[in-house]
TIVOLO-397389 format. One record per residue (C-alpha): residue in one letter; x negated, z, y negated. Coordinates in steps of 0.5 Angstrom, whole numbers, plus 2048, in hexadecimal, padded with zeros to 3 digits. Layout:
aXZY/...
//
This chain:
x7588E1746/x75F8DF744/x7618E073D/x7688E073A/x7678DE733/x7688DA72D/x7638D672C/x7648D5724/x7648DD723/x75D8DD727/x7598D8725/x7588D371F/x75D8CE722/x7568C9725/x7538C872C/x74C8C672B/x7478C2730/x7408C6732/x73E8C172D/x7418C3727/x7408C7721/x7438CE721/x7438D571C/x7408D8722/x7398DB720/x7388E271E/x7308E171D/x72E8E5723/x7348EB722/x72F8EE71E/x7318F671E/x7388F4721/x73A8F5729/x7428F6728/x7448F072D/x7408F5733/x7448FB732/x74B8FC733/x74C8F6737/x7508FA73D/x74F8F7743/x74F8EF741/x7498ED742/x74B8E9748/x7458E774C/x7448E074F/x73F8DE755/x73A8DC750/x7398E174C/x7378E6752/x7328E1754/x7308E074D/x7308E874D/x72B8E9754/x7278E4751/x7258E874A/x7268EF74E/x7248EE755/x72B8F2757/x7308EE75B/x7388EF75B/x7378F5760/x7328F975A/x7368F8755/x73C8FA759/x73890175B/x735902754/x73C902752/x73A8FB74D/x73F8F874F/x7478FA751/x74D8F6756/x7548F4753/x75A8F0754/x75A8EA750/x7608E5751/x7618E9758/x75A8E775A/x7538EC75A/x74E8EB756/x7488EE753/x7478F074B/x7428F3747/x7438FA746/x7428FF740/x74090673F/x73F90B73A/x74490F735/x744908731/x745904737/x73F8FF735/x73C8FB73B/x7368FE740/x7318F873E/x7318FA736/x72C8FE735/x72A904730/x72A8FF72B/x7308FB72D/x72D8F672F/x72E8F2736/x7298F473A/x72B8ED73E/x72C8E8739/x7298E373D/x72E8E4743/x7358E5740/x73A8E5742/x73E8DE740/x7448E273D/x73F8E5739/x73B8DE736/x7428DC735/x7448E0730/x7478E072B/x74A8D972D/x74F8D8734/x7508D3738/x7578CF739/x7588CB740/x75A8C5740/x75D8C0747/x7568BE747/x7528C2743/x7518C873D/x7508C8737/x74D8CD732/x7518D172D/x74F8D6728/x7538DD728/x7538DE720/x7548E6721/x7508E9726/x7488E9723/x7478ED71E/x7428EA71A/x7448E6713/x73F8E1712/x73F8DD718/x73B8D7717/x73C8D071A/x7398CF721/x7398CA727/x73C8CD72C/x7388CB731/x7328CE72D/x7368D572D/x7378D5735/x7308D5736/x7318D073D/x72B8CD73F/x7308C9743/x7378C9740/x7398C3743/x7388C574A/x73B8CC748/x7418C9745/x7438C674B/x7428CC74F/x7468CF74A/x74B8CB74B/x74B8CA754/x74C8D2753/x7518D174E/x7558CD753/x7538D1759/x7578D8757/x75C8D4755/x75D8D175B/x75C8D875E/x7628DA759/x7668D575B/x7658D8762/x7678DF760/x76E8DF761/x76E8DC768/x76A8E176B/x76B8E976F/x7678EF76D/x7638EE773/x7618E6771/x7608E876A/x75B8ED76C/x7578E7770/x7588E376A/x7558E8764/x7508EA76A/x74D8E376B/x74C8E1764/x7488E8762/x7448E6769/x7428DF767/x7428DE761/x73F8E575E/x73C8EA764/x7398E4768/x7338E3764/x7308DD762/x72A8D9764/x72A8D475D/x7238D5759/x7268D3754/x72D8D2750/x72D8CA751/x72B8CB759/x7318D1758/x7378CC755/x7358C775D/x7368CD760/x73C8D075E/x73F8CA75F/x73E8C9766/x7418D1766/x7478CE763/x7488C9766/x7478CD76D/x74C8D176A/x7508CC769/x7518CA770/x7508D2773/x7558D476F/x75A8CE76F/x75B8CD768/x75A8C8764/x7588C775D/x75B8C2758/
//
């Protein structure tokens, strides 16, 4: 998702590696669940955060759908899933009574993130750290990569980084396409990379499976990544 802003009134002024040492700890939000409620329909979910979802749930992309977990909005002109809230308070469906998330394990990648954002570079991203958006006033220092949890952080970030540059080369398209076309476009995205289940057992087998995915897309829908 785009975002128009100042980097300097957001974040601290540094970007970071996944190696690098960042006040991001909160020691378990322990009594705090402020960043899983009002967050609107912002939760933008990626290809494997579905997959990493019907791993710890059983439900795929049309459960989640049906069971009303999940919701459909335009983003930068293309139709995408996001994480949807519920209630008076606006708080996540995965909390529980207690509010804590019933699946921590499996969260969405926006949700490991936080507090820390990523910055896209020609050939990359780095992260960043949004110095006012988490609550807690006694972060402690953590490794990045130990704060998002990714068993296979490399390979994810290279996934991260091919979906990355996937819609913005479908962005890239937008403008040139009639409402007829447009349709064909959000509609092939949603059916291979979402609804189209996948046959990975586990997130290593994903990642090659989705890069097969992409590069078909590539050559289906006549689009090229740079």
């Amino acid at each position: 998702m785009k975002r128009n802003i100042n980097m300097n009134e957001i974040s601290d002024g540094r970007l970071y590696t996944s190696n690098d040492m960042v006040k991001i700890d909160c020691h378990g939000c322990k009594g705090c669940s402020d960043c899983c409620h009002g967050m609107g329909d912002s939760i933008i979910l990626d290809p494997a955060d579905i997959y990493r979802i019907f791993l710890g749930t059983g439900k795929d992309f049309a459960a989640l759908l049906k069971e009303d977990k999940i919701g459909l909005k335009v983003v930068d002109g293309l139709v995408l899933p996001y994480l949807k809230l519920s209630g008076k308070e606006e708080g996540c469906s995965y909390l529980n009574e207690e509010g804590r998330c019933r699946i921590h394990a499996y969260r969405p990648g926006i949700c490991r993130l936080f507090p820390l954002g990523r910055f896209y570079e020609e050939e990359g991203f780095q992260y960043f750290l949004q110095i006012h958006e988490c609550s807690c006033q006694n972060r402690s220092k953590m490794k990045i990569k130990k704060w998002l949890e990714m068993p296979n952080l490399k390979e994810y970030e290279q996934y991260i980084l091919l979906w990355h540059k996937f819609l913005k080369a479908c962005e890239r398209e937008l403008s040139q396409l009639n409402d007829q076309e447009l349709q064909i476009l959000t509609t092939y995205i949603l059916r291979s990379f979402y609804q189209t289940p996948s046959k990975a057992k586990n997130e290593v087998e994903f990642y090659k499976e989705f890069e097969i995915r992409m590069r078909t897309a590539e050559h289906t829908l006549g689009i090229t990544i740079i």
